[in-house]
mmCIF file of the N, C-alpha and C atoms, coordinates in Angstrom:
data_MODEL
# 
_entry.id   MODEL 
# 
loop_
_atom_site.group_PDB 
_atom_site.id 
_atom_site.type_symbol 
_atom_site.label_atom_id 
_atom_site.label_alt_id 
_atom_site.label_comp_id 
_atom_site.label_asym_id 
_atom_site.label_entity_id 
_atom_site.label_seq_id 
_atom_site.pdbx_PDB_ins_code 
_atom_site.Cartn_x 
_atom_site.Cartn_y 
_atom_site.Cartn_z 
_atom_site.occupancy 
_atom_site.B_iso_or_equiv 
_atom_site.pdbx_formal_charge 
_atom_site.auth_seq_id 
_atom_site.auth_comp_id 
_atom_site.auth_asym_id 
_atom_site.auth_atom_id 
_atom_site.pdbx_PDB_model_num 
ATOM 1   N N  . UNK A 1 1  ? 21.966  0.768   48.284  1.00 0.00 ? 1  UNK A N  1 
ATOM 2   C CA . UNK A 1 1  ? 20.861  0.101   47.628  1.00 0.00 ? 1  UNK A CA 1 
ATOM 3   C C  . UNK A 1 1  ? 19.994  1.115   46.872  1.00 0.00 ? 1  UNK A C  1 
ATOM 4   N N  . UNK A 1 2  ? 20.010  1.843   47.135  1.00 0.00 ? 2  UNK A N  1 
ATOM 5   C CA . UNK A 1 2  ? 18.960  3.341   46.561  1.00 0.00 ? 2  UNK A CA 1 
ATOM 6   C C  . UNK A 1 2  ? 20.046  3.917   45.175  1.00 0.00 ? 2  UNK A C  1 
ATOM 7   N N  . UNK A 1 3  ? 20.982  4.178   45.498  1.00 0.00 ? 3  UNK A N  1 
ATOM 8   C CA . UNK A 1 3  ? 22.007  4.785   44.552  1.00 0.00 ? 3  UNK A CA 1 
ATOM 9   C C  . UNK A 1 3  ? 21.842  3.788   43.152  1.00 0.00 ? 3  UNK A C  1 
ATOM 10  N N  . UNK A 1 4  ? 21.468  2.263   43.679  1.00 0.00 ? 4  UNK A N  1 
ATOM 11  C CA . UNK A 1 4  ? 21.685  1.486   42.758  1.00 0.00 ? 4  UNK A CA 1 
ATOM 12  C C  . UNK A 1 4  ? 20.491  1.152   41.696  1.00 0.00 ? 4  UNK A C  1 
ATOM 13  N N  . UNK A 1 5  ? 19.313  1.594   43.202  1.00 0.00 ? 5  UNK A N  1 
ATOM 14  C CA . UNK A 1 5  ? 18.133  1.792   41.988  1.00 0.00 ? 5  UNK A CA 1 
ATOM 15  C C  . UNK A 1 5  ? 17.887  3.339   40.859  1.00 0.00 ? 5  UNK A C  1 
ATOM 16  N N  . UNK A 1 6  ? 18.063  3.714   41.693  1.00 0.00 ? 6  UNK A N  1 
ATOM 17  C CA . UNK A 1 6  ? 18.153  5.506   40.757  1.00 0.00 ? 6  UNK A CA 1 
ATOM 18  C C  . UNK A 1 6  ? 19.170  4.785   39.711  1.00 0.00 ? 6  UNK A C  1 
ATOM 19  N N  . UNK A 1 7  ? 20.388  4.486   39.360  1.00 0.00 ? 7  UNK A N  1 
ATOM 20  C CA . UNK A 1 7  ? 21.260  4.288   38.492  1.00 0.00 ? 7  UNK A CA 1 
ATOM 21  C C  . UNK A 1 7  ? 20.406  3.576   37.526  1.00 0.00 ? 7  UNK A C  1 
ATOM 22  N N  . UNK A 1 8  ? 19.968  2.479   38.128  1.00 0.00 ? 8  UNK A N  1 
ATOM 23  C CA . UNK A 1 8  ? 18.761  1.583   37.313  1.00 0.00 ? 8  UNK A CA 1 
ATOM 24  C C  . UNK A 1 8  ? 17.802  2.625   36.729  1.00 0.00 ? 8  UNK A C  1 
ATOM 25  N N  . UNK A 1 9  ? 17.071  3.166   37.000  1.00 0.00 ? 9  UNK A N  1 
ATOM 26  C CA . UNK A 1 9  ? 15.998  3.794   36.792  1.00 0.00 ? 9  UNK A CA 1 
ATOM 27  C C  . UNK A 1 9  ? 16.954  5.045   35.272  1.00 0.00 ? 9  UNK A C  1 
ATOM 28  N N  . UNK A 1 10 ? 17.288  5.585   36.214  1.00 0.00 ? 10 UNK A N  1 
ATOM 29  C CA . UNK A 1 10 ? 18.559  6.358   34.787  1.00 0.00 ? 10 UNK A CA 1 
ATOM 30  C C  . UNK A 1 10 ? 18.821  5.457   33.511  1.00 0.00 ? 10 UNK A C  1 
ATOM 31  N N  . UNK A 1 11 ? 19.364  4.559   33.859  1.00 0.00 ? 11 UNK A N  1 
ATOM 32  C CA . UNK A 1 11 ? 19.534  3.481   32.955  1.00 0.00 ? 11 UNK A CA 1 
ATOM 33  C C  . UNK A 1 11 ? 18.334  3.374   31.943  1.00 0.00 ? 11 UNK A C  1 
ATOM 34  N N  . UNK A 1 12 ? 16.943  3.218   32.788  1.00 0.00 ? 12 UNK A N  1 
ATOM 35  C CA . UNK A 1 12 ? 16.180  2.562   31.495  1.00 0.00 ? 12 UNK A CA 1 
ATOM 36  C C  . UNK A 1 12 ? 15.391  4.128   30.879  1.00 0.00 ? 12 UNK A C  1 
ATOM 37  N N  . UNK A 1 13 ? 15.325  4.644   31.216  1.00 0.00 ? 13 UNK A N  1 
ATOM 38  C CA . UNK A 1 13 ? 15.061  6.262   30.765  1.00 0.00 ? 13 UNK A CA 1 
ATOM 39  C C  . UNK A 1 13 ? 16.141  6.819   29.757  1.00 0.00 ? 13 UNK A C  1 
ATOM 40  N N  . UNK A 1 14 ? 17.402  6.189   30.307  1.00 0.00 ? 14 UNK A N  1 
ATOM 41  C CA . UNK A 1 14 ? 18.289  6.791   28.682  1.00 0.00 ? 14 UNK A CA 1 
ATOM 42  C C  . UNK A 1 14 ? 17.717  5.900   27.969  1.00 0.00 ? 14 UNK A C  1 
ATOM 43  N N  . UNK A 1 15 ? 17.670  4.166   27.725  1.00 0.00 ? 15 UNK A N  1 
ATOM 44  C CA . UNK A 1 15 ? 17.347  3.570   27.377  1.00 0.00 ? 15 UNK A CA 1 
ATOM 45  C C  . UNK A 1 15 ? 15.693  3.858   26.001  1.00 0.00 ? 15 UNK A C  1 
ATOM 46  N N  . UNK A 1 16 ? 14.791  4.201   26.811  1.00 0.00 ? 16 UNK A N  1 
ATOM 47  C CA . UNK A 1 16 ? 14.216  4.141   26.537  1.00 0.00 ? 16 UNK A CA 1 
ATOM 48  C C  . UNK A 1 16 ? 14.031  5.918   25.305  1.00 0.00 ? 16 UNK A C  1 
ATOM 49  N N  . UNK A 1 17 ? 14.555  6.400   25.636  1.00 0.00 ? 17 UNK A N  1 
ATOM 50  C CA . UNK A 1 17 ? 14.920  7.886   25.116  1.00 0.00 ? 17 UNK A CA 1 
ATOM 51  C C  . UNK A 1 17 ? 15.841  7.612   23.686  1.00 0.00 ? 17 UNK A C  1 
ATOM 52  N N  . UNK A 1 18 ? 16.504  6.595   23.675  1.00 0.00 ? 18 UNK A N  1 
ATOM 53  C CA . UNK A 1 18 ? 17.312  5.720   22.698  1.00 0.00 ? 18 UNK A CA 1 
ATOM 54  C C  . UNK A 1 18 ? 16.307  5.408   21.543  1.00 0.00 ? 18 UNK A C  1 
ATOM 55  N N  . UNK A 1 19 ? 15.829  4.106   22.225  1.00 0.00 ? 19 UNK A N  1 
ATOM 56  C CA . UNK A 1 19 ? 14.930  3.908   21.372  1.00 0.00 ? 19 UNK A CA 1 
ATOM 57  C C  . UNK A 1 19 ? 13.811  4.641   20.806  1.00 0.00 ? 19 UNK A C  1 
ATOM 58  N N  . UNK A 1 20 ? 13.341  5.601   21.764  1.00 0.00 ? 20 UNK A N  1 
ATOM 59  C CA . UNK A 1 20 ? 12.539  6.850   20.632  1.00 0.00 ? 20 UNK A CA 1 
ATOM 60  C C  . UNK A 1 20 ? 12.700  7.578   19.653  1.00 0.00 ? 20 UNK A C  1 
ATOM 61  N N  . UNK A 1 21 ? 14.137  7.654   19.853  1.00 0.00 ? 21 UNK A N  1 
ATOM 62  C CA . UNK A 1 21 ? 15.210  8.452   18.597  1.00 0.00 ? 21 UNK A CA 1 
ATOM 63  C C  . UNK A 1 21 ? 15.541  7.544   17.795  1.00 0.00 ? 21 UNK A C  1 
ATOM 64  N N  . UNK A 1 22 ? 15.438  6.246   17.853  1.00 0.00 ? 22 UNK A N  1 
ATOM 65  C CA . UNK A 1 22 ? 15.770  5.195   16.782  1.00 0.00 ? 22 UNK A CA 1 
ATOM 66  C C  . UNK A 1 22 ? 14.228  5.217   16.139  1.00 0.00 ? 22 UNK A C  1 
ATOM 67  N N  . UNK A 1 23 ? 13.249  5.223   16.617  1.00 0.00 ? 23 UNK A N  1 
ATOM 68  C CA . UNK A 1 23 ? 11.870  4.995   16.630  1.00 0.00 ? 23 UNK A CA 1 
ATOM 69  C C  . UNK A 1 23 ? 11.388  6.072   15.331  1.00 0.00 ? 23 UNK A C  1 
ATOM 70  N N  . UNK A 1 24 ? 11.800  7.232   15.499  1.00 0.00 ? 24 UNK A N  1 
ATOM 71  C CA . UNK A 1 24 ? 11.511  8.345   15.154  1.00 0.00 ? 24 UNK A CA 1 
ATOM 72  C C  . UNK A 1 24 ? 12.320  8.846   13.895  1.00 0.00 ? 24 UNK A C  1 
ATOM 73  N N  . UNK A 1 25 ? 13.328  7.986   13.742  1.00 0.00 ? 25 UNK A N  1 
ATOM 74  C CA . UNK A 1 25 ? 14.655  8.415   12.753  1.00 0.00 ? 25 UNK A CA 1 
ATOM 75  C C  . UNK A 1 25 ? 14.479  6.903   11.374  1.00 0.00 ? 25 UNK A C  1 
ATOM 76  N N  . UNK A 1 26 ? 13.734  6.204   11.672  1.00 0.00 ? 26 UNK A N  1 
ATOM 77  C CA . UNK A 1 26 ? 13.575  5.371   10.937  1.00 0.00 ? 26 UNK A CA 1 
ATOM 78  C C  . UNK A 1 26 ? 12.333  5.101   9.818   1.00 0.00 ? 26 UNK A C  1 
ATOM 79  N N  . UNK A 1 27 ? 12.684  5.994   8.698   1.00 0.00 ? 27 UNK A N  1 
ATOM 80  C CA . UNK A 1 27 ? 12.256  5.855   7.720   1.00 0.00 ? 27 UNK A CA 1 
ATOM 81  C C  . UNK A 1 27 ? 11.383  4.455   6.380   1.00 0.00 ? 27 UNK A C  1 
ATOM 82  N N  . UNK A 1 28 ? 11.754  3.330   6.823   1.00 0.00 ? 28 UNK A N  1 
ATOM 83  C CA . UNK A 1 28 ? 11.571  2.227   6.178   1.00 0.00 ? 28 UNK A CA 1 
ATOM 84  C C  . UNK A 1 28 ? 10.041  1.677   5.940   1.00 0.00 ? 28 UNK A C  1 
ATOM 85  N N  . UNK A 1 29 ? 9.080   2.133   7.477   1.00 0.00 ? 29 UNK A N  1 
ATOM 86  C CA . UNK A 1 29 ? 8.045   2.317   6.924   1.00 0.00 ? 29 UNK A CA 1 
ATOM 87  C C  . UNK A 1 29 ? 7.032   3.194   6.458   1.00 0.00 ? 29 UNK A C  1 
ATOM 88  N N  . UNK A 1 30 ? 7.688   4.234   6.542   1.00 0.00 ? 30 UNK A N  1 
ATOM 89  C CA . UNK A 1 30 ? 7.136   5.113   5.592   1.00 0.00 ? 30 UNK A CA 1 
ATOM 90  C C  . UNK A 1 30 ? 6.873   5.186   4.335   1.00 0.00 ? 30 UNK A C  1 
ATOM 91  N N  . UNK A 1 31 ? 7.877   4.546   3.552   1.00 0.00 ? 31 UNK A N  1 
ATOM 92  C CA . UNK A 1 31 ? 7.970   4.305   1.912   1.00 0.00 ? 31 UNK A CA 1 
ATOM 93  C C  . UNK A 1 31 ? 6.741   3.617   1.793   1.00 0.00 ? 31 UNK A C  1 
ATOM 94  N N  . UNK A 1 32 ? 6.859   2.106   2.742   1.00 0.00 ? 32 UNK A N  1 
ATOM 95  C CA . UNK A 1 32 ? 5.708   1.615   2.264   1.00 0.00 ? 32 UNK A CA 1 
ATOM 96  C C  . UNK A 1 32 ? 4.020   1.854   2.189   1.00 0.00 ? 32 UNK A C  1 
ATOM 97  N N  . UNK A 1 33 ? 4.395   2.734   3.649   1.00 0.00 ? 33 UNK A N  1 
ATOM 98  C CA . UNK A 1 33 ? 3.098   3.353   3.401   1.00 0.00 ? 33 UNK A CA 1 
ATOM 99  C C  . UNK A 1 33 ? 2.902   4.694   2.604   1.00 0.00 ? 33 UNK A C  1 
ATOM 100 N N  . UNK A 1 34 ? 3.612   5.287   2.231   1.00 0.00 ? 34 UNK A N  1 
ATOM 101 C CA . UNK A 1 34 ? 3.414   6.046   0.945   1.00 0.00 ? 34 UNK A CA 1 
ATOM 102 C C  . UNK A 1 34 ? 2.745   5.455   -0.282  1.00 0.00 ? 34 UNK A C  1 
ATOM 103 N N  . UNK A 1 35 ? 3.742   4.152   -0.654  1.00 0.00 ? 35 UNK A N  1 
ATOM 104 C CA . UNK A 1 35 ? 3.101   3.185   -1.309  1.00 0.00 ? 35 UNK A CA 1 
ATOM 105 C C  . UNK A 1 35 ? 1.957   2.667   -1.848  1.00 0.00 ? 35 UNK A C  1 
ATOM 106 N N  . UNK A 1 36 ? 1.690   2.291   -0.545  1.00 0.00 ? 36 UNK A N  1 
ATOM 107 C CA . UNK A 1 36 ? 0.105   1.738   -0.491  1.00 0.00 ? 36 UNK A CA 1 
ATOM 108 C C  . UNK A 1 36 ? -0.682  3.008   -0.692  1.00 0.00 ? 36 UNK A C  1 
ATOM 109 N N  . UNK A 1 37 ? -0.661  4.425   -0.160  1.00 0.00 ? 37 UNK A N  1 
ATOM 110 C CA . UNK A 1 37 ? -1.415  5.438   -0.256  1.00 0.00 ? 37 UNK A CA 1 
ATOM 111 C C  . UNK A 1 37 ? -1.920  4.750   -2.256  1.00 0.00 ? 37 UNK A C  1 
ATOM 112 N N  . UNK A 1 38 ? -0.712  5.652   -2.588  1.00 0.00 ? 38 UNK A N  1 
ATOM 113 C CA . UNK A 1 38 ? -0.340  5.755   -4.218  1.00 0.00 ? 38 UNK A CA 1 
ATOM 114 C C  . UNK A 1 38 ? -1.014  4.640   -4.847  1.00 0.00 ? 38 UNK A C  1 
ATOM 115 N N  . UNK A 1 39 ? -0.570  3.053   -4.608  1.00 0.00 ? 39 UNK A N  1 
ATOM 116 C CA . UNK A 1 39 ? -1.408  2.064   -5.104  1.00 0.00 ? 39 UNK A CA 1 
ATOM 117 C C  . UNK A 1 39 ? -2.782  2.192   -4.585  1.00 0.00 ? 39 UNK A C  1 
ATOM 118 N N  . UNK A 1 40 ? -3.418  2.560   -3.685  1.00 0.00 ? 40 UNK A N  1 
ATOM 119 C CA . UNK A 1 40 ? -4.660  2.636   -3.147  1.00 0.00 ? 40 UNK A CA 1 
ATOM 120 C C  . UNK A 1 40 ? -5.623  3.816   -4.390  1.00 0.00 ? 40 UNK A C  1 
ATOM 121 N N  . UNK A 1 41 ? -5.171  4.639   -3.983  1.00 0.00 ? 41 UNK A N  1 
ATOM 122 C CA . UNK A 1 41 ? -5.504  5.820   -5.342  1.00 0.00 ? 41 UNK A CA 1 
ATOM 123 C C  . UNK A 1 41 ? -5.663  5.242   -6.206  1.00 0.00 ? 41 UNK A C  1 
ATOM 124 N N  . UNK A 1 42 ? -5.021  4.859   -6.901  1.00 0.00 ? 42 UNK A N  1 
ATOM 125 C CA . UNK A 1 42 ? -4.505  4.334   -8.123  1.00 0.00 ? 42 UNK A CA 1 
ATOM 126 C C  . UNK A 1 42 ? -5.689  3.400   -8.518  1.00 0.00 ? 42 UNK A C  1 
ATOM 127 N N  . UNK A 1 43 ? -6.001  2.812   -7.998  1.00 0.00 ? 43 UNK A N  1 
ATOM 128 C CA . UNK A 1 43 ? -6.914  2.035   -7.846  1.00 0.00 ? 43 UNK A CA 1 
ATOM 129 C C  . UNK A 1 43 ? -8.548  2.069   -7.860  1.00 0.00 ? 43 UNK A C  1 
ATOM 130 N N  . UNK A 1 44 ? -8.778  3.085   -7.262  1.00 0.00 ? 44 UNK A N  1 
ATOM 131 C CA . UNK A 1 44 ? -9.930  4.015   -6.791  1.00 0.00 ? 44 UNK A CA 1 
ATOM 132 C C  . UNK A 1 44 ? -10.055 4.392   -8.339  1.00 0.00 ? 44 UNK A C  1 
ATOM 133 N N  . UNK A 1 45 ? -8.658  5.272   -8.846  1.00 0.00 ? 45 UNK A N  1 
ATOM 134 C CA . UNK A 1 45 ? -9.283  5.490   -10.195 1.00 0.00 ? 45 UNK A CA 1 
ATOM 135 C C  . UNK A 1 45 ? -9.293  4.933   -11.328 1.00 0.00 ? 45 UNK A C  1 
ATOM 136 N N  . UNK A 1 46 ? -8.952  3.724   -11.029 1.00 0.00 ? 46 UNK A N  1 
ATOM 137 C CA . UNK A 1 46 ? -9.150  2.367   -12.690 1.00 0.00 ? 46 UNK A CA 1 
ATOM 138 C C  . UNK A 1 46 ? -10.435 2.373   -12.328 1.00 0.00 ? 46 UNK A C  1 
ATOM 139 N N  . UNK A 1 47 ? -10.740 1.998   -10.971 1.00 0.00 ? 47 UNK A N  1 
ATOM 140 C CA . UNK A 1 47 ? -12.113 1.348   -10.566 1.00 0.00 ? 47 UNK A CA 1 
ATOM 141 C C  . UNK A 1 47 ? -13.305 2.116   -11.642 1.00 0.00 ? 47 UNK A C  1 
ATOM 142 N N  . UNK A 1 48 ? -13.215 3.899   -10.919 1.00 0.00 ? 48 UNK A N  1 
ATOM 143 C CA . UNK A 1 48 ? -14.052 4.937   -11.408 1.00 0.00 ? 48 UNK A CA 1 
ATOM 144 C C  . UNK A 1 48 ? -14.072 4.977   -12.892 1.00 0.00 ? 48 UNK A C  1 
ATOM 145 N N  . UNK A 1 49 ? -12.600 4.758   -13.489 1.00 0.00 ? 49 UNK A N  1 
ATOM 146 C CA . UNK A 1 49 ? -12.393 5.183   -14.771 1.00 0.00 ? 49 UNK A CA 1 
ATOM 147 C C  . UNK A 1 49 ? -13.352 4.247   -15.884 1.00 0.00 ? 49 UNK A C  1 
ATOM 148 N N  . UNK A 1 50 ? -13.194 2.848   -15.233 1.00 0.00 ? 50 UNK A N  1 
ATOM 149 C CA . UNK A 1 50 ? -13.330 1.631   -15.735 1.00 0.00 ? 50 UNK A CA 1 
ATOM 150 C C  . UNK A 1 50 ? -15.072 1.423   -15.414 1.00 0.00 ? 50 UNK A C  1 
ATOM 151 N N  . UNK A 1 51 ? -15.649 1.724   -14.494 1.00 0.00 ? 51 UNK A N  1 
ATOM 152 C CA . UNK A 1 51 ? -17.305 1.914   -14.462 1.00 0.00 ? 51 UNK A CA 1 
ATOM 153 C C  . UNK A 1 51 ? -17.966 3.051   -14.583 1.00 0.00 ? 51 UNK A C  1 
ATOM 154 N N  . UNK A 1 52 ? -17.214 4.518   -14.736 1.00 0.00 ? 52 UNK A N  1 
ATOM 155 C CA . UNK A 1 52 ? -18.293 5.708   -15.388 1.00 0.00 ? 52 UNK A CA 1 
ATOM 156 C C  . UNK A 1 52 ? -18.376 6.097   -16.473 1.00 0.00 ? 52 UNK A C  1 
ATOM 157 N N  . UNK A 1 53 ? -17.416 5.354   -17.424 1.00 0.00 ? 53 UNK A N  1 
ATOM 158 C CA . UNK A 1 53 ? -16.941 5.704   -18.649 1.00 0.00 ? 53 UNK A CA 1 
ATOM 159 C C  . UNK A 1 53 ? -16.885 5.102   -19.737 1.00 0.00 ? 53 UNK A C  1 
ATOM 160 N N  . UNK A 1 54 ? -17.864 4.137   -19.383 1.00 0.00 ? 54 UNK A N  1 
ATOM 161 C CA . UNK A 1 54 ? -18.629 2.528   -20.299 1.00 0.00 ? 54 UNK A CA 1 
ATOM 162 C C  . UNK A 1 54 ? -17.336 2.043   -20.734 1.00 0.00 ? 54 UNK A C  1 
ATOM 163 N N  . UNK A 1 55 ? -15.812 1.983   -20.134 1.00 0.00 ? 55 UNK A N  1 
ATOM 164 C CA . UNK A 1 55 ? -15.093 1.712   -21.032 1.00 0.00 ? 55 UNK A CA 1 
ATOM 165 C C  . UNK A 1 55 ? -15.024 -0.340  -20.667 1.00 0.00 ? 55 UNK A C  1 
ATOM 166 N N  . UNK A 1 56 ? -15.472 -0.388  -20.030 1.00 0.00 ? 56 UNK A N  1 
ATOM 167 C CA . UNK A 1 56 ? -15.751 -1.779  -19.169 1.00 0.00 ? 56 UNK A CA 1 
ATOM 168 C C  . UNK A 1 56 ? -16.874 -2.242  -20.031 1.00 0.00 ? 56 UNK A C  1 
ATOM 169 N N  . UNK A 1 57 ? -17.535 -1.304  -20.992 1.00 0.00 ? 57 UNK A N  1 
ATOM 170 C CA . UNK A 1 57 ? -18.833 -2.097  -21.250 1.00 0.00 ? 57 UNK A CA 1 
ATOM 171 C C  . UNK A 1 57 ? -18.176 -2.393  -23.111 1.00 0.00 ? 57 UNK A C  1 
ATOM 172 N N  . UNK A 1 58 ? -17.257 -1.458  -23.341 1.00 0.00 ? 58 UNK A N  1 
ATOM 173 C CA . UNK A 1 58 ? -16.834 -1.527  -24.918 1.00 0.00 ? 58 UNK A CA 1 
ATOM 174 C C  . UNK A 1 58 ? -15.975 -2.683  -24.519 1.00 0.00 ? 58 UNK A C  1 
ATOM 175 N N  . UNK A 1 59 ? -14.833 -2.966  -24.099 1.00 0.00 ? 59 UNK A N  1 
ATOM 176 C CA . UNK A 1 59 ? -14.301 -3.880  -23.982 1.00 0.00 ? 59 UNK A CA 1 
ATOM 177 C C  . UNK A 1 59 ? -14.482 -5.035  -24.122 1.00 0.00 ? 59 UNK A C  1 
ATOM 178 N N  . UNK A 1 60 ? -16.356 -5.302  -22.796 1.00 0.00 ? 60 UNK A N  1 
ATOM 179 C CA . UNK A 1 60 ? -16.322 -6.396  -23.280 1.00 0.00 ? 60 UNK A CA 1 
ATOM 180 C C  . UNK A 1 60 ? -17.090 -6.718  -24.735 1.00 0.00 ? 60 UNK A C  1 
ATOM 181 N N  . UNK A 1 61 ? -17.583 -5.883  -25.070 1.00 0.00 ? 61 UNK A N  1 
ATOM 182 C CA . UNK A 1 61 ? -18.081 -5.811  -26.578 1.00 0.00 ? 61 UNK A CA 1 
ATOM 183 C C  . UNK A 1 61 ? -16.944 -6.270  -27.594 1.00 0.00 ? 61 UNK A C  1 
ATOM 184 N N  . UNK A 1 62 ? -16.519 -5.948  -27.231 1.00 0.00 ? 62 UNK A N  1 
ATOM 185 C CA . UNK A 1 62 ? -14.842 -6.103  -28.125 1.00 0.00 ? 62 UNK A CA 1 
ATOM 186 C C  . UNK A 1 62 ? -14.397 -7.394  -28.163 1.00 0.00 ? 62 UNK A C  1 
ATOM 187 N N  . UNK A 1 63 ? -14.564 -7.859  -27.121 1.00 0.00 ? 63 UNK A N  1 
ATOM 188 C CA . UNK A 1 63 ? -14.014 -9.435  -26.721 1.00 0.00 ? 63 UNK A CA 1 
ATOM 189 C C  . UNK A 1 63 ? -14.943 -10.282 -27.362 1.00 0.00 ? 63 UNK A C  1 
ATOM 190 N N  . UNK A 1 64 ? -16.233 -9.854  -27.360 1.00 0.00 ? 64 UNK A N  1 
ATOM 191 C CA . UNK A 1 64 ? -17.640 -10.779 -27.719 1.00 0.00 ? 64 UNK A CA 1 
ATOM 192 C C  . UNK A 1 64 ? -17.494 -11.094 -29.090 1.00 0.00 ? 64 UNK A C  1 
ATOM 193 N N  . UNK A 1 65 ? -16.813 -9.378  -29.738 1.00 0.00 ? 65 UNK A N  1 
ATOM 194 C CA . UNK A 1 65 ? -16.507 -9.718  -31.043 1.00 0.00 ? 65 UNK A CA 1 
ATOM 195 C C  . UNK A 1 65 ? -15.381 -10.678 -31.658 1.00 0.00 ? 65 UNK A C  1 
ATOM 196 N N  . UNK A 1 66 ? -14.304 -10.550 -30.896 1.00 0.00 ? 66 UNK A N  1 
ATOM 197 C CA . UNK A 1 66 ? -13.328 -11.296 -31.511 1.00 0.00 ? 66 UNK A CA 1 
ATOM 198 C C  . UNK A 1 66 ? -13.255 -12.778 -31.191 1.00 0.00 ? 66 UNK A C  1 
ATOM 199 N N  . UNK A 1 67 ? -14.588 -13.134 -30.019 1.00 0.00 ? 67 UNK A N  1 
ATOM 200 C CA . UNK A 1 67 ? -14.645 -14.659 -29.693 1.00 0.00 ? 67 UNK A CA 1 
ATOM 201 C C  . UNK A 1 67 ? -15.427 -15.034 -30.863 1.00 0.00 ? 67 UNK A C  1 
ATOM 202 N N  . UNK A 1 68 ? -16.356 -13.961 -31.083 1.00 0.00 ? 68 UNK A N  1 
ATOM 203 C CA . UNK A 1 68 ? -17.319 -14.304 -32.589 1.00 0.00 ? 68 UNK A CA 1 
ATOM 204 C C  . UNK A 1 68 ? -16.507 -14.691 -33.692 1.00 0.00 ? 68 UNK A C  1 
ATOM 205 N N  . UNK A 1 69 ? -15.519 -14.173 -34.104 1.00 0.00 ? 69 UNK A N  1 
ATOM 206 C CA . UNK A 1 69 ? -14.317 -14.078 -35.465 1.00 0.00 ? 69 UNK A CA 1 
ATOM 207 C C  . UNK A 1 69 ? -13.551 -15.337 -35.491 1.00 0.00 ? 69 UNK A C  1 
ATOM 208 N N  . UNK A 1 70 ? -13.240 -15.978 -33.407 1.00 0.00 ? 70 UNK A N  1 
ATOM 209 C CA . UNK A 1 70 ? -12.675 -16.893 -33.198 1.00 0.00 ? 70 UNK A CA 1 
ATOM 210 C C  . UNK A 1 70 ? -13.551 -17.968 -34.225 1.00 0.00 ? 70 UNK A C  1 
ATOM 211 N N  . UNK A 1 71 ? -14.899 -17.934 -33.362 1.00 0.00 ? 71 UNK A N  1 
ATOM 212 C CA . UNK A 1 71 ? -15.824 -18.995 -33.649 1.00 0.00 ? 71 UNK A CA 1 
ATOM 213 C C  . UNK A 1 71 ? -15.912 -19.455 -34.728 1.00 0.00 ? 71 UNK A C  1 
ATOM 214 N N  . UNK A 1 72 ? -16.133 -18.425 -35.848 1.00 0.00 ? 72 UNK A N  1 
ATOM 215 C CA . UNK A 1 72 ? -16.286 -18.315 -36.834 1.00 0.00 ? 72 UNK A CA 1 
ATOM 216 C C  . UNK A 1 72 ? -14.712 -19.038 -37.738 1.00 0.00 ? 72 UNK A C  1 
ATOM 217 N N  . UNK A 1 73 ? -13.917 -18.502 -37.769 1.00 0.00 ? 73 UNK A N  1 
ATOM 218 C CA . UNK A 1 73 ? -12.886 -19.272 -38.405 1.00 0.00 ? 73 UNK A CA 1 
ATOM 219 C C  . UNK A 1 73 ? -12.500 -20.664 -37.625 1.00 0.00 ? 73 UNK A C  1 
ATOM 220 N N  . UNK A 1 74 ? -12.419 -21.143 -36.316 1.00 0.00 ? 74 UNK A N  1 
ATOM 221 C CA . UNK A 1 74 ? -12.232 -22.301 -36.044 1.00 0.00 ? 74 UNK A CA 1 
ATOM 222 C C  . UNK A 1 74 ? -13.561 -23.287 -36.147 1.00 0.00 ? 74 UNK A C  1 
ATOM 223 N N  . UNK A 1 75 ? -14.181 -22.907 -36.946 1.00 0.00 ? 75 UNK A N  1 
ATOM 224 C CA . UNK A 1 75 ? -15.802 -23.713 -37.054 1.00 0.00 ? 75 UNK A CA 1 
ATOM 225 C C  . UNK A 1 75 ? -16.133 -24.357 -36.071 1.00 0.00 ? 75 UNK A C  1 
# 
């Protein structure tokens, strides 16, 4: 009865030693969180680019104008 638990106990210790090396060898979420890093950044700097650099404020100037041009030719 003892031999059979030690065997058991062996058992889930390889077991579990298995799955750490599967755990550890598996790459798949890493990409994605690389990913998200990269899109996260990415992001941060439209944000910055797009509010320190009035380019958010010409734009919509730009738009104001060409709804004006709209207006204007569709009477």
């Amino acid at each position: 009865m003892l031999t059979k638990l030690v065997v058991k106990a062996q058992m889930s210790i390889d077991n579990c030693k298995q799955a750490i090396a599967k755990f550890t060898q598996d790459e798949n979420g890493v990409t994605a969180i690389e990913y998200s890093i990269i899109a996260a950044i990415m992001g941060g700097v439209i944000y910055v680019g797009l509010t320190q650099s009035g380019l958010a404020t010409n734009i919509k100037e730009a738009l104001k104008t060409v709804a004006g041009y709209i207006s204007v030719y569709t009477g």
